[in-house]
Backbone as ProteinMPNN parsed JSONL, in Angstrom:
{"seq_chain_A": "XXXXXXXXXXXXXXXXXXXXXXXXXXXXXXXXXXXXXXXXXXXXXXXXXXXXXXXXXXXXXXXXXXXXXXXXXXXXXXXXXXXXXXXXXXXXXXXXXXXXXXXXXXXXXXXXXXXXXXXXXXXXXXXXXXXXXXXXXXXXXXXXXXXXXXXXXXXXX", "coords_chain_A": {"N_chain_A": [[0.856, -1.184, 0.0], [0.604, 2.674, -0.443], [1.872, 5.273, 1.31], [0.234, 7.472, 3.721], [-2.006, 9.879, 5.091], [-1.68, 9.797, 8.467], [-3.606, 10.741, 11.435], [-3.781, 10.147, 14.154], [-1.022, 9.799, 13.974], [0.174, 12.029, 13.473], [1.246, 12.725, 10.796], [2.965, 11.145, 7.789], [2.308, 7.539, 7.12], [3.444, 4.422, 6.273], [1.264, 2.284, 5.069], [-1.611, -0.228, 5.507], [-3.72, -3.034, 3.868], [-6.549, -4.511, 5.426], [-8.73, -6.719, 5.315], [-11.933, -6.639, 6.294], [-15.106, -8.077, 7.715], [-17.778, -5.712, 7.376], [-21.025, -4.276, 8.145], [-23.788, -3.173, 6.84], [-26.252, -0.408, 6.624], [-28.864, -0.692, 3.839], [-31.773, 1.113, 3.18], [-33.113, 0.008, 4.729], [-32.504, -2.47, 4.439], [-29.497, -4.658, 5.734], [-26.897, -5.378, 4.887], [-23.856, -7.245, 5.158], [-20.703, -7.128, 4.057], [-17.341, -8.238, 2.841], [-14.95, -5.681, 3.824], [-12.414, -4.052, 2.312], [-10.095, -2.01, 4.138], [-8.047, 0.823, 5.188], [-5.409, 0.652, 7.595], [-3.019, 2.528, 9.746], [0.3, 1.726, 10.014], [1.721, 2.297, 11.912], [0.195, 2.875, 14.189], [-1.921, 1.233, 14.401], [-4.336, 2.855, 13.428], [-7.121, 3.029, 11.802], [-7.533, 4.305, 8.634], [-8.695, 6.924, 6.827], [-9.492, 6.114, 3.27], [-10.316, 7.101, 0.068], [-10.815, 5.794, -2.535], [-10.638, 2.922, -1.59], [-13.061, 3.058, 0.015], [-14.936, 3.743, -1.335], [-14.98, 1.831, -3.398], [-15.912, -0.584, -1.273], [-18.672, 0.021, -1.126], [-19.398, 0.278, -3.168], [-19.865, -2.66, -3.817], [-21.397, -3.172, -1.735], [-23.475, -2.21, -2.484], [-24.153, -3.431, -4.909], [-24.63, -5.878, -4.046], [-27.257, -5.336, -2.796], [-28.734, -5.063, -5.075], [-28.899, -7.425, -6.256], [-29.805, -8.482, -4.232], [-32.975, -7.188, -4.069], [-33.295, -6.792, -7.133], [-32.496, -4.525, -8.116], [-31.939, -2.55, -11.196], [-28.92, -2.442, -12.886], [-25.938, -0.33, -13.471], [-24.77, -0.804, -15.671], [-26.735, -2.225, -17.23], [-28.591, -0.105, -17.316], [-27.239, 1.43, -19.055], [-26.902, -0.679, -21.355], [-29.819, -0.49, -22.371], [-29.581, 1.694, -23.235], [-27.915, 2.077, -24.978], [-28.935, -0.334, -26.911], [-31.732, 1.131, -27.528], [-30.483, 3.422, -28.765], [-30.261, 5.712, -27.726], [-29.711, 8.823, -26.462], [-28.361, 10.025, -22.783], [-29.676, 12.147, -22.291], [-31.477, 11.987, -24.188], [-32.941, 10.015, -23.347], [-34.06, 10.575, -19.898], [-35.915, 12.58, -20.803], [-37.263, 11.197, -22.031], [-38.098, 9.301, -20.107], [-39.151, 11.541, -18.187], [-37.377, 12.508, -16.741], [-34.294, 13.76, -15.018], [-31.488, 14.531, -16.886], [-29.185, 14.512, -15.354], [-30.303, 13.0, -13.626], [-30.149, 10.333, -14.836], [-27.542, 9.585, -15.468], [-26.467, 9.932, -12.809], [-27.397, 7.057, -12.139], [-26.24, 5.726, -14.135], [-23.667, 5.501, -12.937], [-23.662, 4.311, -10.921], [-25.253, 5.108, -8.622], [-27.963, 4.439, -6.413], [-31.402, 3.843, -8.376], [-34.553, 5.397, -7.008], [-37.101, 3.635, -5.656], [-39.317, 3.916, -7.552], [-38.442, 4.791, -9.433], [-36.196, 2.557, -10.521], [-38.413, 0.839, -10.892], [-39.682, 2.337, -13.239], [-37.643, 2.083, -14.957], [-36.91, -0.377, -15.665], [-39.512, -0.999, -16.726], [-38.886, -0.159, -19.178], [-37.907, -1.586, -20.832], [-39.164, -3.623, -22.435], [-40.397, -3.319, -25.014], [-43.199, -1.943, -25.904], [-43.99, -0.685, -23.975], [-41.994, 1.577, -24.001], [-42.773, 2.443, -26.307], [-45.5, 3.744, -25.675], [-44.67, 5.591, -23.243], [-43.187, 7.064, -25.413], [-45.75, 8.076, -26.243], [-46.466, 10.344, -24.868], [-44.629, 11.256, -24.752], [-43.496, 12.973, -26.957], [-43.413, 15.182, -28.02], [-41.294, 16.309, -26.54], [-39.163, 15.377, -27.282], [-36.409, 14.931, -30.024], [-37.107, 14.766, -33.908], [-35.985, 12.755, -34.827], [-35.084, 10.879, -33.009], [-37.429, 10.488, -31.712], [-38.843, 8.51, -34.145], [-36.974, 6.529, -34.171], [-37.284, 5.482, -31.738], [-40.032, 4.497, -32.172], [-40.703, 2.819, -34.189], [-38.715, 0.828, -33.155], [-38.697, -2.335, -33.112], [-37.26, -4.466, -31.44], [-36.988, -5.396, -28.122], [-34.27, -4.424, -25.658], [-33.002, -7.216, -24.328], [-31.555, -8.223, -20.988], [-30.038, -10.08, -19.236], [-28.203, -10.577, -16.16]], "CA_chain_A": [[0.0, 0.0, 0.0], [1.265, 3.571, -0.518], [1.677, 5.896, 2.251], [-1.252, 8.447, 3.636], [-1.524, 11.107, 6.072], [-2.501, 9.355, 9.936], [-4.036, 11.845, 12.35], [-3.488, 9.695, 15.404], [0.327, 9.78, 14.375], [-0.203, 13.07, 13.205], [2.221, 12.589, 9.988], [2.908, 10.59, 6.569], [2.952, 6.829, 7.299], [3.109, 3.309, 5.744], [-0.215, 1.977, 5.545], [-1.64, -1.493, 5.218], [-4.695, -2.688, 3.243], [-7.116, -5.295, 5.607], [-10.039, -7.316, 4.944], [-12.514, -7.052, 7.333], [-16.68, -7.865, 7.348], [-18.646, -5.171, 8.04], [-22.189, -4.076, 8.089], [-23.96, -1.508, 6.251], [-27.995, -0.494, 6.1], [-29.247, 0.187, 2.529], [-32.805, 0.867, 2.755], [-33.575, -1.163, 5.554], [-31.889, -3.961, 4.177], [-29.17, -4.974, 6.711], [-25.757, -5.892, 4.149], [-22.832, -7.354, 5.066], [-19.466, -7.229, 2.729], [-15.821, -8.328, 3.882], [-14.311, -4.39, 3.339], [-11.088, -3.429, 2.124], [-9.985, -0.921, 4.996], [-6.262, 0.842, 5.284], [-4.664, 0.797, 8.691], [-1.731, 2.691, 10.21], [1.559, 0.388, 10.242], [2.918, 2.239, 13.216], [-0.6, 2.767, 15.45], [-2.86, 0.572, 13.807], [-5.625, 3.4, 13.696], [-7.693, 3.093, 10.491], [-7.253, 5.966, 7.775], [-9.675, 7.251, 5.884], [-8.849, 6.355, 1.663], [-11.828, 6.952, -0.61], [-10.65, 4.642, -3.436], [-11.419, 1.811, -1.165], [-14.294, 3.564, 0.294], [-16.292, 3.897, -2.888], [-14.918, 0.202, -3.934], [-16.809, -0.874, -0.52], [-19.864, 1.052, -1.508], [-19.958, -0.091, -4.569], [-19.753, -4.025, -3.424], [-22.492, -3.014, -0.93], [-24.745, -1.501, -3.947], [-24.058, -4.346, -5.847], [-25.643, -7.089, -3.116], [-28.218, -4.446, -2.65], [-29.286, -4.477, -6.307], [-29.02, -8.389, -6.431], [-31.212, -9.143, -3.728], [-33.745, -6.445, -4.623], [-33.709, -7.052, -8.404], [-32.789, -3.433, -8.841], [-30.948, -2.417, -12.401], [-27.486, -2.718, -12.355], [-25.371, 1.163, -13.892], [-24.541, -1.58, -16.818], [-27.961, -2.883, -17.612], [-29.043, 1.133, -18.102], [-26.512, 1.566, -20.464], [-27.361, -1.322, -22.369], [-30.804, -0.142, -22.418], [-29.98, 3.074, -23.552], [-27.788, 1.391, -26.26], [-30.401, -0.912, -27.573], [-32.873, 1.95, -28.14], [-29.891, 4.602, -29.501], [-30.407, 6.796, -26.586], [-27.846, 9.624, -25.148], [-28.649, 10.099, -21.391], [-30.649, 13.585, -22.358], [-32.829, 11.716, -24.597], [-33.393, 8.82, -21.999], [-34.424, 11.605, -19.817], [-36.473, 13.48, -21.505], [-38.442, 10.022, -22.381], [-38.871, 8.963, -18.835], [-39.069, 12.693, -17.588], [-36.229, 12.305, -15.459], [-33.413, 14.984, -15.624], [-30.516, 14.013, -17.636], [-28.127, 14.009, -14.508], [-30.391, 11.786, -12.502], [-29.813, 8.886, -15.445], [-26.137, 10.031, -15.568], [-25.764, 9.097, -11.291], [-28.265, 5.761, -11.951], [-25.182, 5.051, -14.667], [-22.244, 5.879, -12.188], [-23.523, 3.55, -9.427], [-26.203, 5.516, -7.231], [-29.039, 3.636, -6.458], [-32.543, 4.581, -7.775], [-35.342, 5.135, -5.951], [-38.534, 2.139, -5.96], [-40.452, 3.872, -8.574], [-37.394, 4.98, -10.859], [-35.852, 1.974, -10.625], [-39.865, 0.234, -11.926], [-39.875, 2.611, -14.749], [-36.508, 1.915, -16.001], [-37.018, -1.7, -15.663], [-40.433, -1.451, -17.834], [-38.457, 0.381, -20.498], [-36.977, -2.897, -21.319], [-40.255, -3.646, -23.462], [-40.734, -2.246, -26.447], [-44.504, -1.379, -25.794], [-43.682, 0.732, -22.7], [-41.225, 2.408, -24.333], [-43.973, 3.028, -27.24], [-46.264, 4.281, -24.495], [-44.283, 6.701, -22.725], [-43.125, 7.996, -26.414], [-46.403, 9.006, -27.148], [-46.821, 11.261, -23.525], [-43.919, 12.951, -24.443], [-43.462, 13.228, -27.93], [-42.623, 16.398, -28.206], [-39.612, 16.858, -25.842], [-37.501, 14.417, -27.904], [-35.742, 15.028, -31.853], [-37.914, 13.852, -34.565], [-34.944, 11.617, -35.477], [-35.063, 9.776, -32.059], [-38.886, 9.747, -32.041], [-39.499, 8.141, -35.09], [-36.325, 5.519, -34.028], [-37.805, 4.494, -31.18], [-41.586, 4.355, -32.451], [-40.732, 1.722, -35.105], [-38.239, -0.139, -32.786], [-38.993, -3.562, -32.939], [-36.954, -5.715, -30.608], [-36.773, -4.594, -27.012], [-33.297, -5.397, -25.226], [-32.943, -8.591, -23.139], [-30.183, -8.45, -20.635], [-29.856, -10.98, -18.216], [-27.242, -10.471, -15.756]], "C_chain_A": [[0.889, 1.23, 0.0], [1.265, 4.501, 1.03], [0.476, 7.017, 2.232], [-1.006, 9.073, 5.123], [-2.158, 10.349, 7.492], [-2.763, 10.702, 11.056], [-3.757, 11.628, 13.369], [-1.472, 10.243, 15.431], [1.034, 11.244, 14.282], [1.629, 13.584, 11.871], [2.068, 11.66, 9.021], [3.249, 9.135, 7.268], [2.904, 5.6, 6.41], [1.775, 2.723, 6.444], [0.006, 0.174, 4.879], [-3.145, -1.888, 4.8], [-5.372, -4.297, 4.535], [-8.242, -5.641, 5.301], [-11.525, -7.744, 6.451], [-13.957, -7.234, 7.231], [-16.838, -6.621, 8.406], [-19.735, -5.038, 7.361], [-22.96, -2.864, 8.022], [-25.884, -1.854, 6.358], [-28.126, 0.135, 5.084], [-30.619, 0.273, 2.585], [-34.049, 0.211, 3.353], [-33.169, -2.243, 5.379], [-30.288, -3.884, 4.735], [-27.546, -5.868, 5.199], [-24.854, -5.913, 4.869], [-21.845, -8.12, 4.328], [-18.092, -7.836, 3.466], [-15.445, -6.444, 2.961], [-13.355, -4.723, 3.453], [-11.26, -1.753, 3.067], [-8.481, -0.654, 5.193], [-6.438, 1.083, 7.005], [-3.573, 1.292, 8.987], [-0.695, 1.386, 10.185], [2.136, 0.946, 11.514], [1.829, 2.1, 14.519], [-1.779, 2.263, 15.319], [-4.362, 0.969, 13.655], [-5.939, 3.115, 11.627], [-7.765, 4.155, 10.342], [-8.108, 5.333, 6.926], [-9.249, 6.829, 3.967], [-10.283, 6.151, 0.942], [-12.012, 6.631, -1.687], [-11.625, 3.312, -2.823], [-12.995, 1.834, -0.689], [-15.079, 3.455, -0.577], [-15.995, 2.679, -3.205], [-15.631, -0.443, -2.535], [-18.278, -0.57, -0.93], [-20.567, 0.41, -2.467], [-20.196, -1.176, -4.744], [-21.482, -4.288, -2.408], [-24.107, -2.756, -2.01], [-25.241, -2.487, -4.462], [-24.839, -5.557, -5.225], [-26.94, -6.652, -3.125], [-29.013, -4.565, -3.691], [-30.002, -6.132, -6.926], [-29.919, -8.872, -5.703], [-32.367, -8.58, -4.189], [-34.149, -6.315, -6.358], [-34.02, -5.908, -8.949], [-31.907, -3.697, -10.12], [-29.634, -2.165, -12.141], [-27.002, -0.943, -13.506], [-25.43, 0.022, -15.533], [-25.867, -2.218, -17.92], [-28.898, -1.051, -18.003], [-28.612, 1.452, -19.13], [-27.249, 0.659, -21.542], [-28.891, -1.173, -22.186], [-31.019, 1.146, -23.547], [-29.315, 3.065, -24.995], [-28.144, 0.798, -27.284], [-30.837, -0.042, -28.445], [-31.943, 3.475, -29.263], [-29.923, 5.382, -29.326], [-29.175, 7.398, -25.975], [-29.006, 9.429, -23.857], [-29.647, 11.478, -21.332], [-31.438, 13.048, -22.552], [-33.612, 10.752, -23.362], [-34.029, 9.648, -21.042], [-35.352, 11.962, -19.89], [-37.764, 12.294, -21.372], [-38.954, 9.688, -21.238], [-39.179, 10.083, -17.583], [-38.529, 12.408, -16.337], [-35.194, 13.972, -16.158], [-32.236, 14.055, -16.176], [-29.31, 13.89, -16.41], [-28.658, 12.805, -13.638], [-29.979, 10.316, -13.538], [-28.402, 8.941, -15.501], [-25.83, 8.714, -13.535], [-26.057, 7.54, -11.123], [-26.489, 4.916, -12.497], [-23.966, 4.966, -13.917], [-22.321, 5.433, -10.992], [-24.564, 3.963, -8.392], [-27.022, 4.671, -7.534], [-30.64, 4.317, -6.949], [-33.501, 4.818, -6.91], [-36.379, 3.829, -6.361], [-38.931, 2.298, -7.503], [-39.422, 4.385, -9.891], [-36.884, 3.654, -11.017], [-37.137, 0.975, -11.357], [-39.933, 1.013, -12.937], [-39.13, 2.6, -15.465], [-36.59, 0.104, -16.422], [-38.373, -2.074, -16.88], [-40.234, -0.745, -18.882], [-37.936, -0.957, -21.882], [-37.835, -3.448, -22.017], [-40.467, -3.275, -24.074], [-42.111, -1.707, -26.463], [-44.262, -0.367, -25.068], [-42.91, 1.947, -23.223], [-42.359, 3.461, -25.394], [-44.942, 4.099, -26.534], [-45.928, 5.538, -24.01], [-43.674, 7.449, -23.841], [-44.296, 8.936, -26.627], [-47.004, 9.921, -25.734], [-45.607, 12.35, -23.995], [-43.014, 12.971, -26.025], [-42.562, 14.2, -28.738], [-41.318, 17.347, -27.709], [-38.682, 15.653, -26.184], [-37.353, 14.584, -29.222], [-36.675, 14.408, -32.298], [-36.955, 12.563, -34.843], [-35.397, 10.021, -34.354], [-36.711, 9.208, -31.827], [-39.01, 9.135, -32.777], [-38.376, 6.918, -34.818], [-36.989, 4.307, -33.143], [-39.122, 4.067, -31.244], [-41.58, 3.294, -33.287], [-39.41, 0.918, -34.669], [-39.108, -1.078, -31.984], [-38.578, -4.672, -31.972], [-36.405, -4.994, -29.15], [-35.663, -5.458, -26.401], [-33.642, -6.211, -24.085], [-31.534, -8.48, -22.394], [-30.875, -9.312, -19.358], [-28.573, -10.741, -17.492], [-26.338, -11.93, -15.175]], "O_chain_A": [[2.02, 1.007, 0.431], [0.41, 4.136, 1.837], [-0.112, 7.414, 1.226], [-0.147, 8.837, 5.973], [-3.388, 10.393, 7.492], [-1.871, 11.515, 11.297], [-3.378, 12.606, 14.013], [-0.829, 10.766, 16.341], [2.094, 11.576, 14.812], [2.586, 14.337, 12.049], [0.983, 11.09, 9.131], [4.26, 9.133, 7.97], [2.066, 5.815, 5.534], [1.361, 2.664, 7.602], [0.897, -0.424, 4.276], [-3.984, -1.147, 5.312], [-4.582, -5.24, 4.506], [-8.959, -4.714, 4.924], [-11.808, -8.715, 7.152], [-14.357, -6.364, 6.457], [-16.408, -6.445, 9.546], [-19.806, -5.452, 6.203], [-22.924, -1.871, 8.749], [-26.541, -2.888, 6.245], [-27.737, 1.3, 4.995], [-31.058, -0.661, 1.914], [-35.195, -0.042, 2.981], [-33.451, -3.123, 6.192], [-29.665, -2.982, 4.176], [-27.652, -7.049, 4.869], [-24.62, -4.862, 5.465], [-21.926, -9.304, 4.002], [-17.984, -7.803, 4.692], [-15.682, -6.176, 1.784], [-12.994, -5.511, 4.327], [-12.026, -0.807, 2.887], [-7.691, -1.585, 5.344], [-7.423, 1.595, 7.536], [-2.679, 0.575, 8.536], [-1.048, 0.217, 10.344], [2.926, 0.276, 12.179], [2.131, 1.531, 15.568], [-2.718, 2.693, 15.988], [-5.331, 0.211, 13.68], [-5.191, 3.061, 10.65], [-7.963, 5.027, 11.188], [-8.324, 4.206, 6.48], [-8.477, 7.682, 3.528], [-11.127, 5.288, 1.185], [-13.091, 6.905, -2.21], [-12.696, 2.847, -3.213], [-13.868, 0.993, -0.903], [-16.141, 2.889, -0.319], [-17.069, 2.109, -3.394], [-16.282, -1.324, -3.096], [-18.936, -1.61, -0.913], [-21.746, 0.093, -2.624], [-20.811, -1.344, -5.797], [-22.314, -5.195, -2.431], [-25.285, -3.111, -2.047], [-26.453, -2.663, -4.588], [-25.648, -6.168, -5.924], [-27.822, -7.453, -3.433], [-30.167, -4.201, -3.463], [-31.002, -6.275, -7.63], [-30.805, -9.595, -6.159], [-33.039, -9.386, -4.833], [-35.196, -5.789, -6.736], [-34.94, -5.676, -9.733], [-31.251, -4.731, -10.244], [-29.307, -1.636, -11.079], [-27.891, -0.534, -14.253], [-26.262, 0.303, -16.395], [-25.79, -2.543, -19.105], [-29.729, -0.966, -18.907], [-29.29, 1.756, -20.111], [-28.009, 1.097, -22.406], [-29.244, -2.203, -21.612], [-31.941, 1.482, -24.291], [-29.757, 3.682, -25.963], [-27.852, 1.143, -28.429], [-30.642, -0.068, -29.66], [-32.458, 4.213, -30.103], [-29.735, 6.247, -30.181], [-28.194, 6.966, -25.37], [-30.113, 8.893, -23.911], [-30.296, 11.736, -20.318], [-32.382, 13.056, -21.762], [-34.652, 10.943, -22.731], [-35.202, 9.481, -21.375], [-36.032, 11.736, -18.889], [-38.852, 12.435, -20.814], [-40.179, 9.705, -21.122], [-39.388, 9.779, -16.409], [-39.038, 12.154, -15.246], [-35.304, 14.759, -17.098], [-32.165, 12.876, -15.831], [-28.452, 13.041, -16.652], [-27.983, 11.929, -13.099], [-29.537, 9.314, -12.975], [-28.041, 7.773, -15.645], [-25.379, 7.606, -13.244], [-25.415, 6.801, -10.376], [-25.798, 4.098, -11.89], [-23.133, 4.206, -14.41], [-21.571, 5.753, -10.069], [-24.754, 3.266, -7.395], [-27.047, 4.101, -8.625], [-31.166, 5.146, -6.206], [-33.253, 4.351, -5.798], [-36.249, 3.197, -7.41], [-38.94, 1.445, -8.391], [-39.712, 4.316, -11.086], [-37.249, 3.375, -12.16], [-36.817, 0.361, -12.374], [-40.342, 0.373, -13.906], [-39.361, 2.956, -16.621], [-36.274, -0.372, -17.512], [-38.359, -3.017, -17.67], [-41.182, -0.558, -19.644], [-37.753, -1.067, -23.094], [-37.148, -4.241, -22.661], [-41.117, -2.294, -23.71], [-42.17, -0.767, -27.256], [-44.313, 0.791, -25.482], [-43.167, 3.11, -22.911], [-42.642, 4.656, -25.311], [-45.028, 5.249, -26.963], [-46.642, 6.519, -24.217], [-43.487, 8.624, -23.527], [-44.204, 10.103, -27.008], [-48.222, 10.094, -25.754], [-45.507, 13.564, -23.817], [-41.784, 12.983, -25.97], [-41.634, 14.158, -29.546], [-40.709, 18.347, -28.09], [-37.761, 15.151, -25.54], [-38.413, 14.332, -29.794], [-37.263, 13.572, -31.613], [-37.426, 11.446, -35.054], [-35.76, 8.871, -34.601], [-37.127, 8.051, -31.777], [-39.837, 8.416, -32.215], [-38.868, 5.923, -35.351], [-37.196, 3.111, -33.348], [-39.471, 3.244, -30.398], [-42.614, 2.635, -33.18], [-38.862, 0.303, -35.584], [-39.801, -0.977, -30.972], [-39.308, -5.624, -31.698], [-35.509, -4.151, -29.145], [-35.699, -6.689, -26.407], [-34.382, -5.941, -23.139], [-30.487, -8.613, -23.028], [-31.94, -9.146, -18.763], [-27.635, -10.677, -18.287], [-25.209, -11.809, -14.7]]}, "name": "protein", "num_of_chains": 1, "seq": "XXXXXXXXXXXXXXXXXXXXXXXXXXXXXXXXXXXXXXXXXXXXXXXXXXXXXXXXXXXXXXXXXXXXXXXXXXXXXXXXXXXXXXXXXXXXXXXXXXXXXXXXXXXXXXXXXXXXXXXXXXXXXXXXXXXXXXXXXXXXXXXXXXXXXXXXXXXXX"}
């Protein structure tokens, strides 16, 4: 491991990377991960590093998404690929803002009812459906793509 600043030692020291379980609440749901956590080498206080931190997080998300049978950042993409969607248009179609499908893609979790209307995008009817509500806040190009797309993606994880 590289060195990092310890507060206890109050200076630069060699650190060390351990594996330890802990236990996180997502939601009410009660996860536990083994974490990657750094430790002092001289006073064995745990230091903060927010590499590993977000690689915890993101391990935690990931159980989170599996038991719950939310969408995975990867399974939006290929959604949004499928249909030939930027993240505006996607958006626009499920009147979301273009950053909230941006954080869905970069790992945040959605909420219940975003996470059910991205999930019934994955049908080509639905998609049809919520085209014709909002019609008019998407390109004719992309309207008329996804109005005569035919095969709705299948991802299985």
């Amino acid at each position: 491991m590289e060195t990092l600043y310890c507060a206890k030692c109050d200076g630069i020291v060699e650190t060390e990377v351990r594996s330890i379980k802990e236990n996180y609440e997502v939601r009410g749901e009660d996860i536990s991960i083994l974490a990657n956590i750094v430790y002092c080498k001289n006073c064995n206080e745990q230091i903060f590093y927010e590499k590993l931190d977000n690689e915890n997080f993101n391990q935690v998300y990931k159980e989170f998404r599996k038991r719950r049978g939310y969408v995975t950042p990867e399974r939006i993409k290929a959604i949004r690929k499928k249909y030939g969607l930027s993240q505006r248009a996607l958006g626009r179609l499920l009147k979301l803002d273009e950053v909230t499908i941006n954080r869905y893609e970069n790992g945040s979790l959605p909420s219940d009812a975003h996470n059910k209307l991205l999930i019934s995008i994955e049908e080509a009817n639905n998609v049809k459906k919520l085209l014709d509500q909002v019609r008019s806040d998407l390109p004719n190009l992309t309207s008329t793509n996804l109005h005569n797309h035919k095969n709705p993606p299948h991802y299985y994880p």
